[in-house]
C-alpha positions in Angstrom: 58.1 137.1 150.5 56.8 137.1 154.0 55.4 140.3 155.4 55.8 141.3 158.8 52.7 142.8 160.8 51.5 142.9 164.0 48.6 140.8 165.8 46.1 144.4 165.3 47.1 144.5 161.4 46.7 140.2 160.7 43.3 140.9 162.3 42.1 144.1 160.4 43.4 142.0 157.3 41.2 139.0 158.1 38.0 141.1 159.0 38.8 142.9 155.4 38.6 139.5 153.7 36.0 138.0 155.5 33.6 140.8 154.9 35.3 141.0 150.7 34.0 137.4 151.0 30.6 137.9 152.7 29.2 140.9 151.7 31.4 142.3 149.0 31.4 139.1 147.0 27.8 138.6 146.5 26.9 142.5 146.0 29.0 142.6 143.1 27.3 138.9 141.9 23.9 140.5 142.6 24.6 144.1 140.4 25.9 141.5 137.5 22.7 139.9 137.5 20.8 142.9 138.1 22.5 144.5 135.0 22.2 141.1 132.7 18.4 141.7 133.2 18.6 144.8 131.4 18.9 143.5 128.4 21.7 143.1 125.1 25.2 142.8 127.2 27.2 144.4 124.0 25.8 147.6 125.0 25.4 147.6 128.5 27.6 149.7 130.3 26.0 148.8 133.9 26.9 145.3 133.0 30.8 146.0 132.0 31.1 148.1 134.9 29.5 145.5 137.7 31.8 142.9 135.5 34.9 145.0 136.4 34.1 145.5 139.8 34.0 141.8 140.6 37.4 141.7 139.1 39.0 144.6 140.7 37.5 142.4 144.3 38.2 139.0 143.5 42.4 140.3 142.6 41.5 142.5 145.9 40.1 139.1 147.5 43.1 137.0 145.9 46.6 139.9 146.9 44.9 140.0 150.6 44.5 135.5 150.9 48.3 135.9 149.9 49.6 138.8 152.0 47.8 136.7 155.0 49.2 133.3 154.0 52.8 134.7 153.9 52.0 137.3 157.0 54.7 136.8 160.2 53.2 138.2 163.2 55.7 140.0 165.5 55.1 140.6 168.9 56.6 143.7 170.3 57.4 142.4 173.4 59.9 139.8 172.4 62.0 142.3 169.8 65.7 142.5 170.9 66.3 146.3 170.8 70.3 146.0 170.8 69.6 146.4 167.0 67.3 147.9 164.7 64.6 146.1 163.7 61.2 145.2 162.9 58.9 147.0 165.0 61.6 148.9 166.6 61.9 153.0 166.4 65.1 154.4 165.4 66.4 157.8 166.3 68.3 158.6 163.0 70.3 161.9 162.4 71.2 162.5 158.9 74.6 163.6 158.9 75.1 166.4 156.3 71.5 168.1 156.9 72.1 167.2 160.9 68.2 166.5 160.9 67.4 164.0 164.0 63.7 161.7 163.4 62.5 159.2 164.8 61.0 156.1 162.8 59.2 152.9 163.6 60.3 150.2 161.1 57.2 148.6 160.0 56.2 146.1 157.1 55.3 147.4 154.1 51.1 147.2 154.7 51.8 149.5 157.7 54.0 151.9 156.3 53.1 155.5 156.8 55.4 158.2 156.5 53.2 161.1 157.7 52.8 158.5 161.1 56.6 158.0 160.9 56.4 154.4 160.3 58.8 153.7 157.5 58.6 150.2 155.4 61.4 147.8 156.0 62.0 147.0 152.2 62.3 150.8 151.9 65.9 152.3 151.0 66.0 153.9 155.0 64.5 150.6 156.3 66.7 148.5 154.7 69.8 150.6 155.7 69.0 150.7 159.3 67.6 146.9 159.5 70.5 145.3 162.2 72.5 148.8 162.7 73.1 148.9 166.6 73.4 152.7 168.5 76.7 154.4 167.0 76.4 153.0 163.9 76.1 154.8 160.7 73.6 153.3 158.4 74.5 154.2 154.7 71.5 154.6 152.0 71.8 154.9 148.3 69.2 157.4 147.1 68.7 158.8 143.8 71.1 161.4 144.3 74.1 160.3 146.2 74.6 158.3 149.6 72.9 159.5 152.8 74.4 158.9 156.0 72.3 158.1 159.2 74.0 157.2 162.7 71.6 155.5 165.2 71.1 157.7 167.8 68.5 155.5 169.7 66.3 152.6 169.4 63.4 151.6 171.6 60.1 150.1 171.3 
């Protein structure tokens, strides 16, 4: 499944692995061998815990190579804003609480609620994904349908 991000994000996500790959990579090789030193391996907690560390990065190492190999990079200034979309920010109001928020439909590695930036796989993102301004975006949550109508969109 691809995953939408933008130019900042791919980056940050390439520095991450680059560095898991430099640094990271032959720390955790270096505390294994540091810990096989000490002696009988059956025993040696230093050694199962520098073993699981290297496994906890090299999945680390292995979810990131595949996030970036799928990765589409949007670029902000090309998004049609006739529609919701990715990267776009809808102005939502809920219709039986008559709440009004914004929020900036995002790929799921740049999700942030507290930020307002809500995933597009989400329930909400899903919903509003190609709603134009009038239109009332209908969500299944756990209990009942909510009703949004697109107040605005921009960038």
């Amino acid at each position: 499944m691809s995953e939408y991000v933008t130019k900042e994000t791919f980056d940050k996500m390439r520095e991450e692995l680059q560095r898991m790959k430099a640094i990271d990579r032959p720390a955790a090789s270096k505390a294994i061998a540091e810990a096989r030193e000490k002696g009988d391996l059956k025993e040696n907690a230093e050694y199962d815990s520098a073993k699981e560390a290297q496994g906890m990065l090299e999945a680390r190492i292995k979810q990131l190579e595949g996030v970036i190999a799928n990765a589409k990079i949007v670029d902000p200034n090309t998004i049609d804003i006739s529609k919701v979309a990715i990267l776009t920010k809808a102005t939502i109001t809920n219709l039986s609480t008559k709440k009004t928020v914004t929020y900036q439909i995002v790929g799921e590695k740049e999700a942030d609620l507290k930020a307002g930036k809500i995933s597009a796989s989400s329930p909400i993102g899903k919903g509003l994904l190609g709603k134009a301004i009038g239109e009332i975006a209908e969500v299944q949550a756990p209990n009942g349908i909510l009703k949004f109508k697109i107040e605005g969109i921009a960038i």
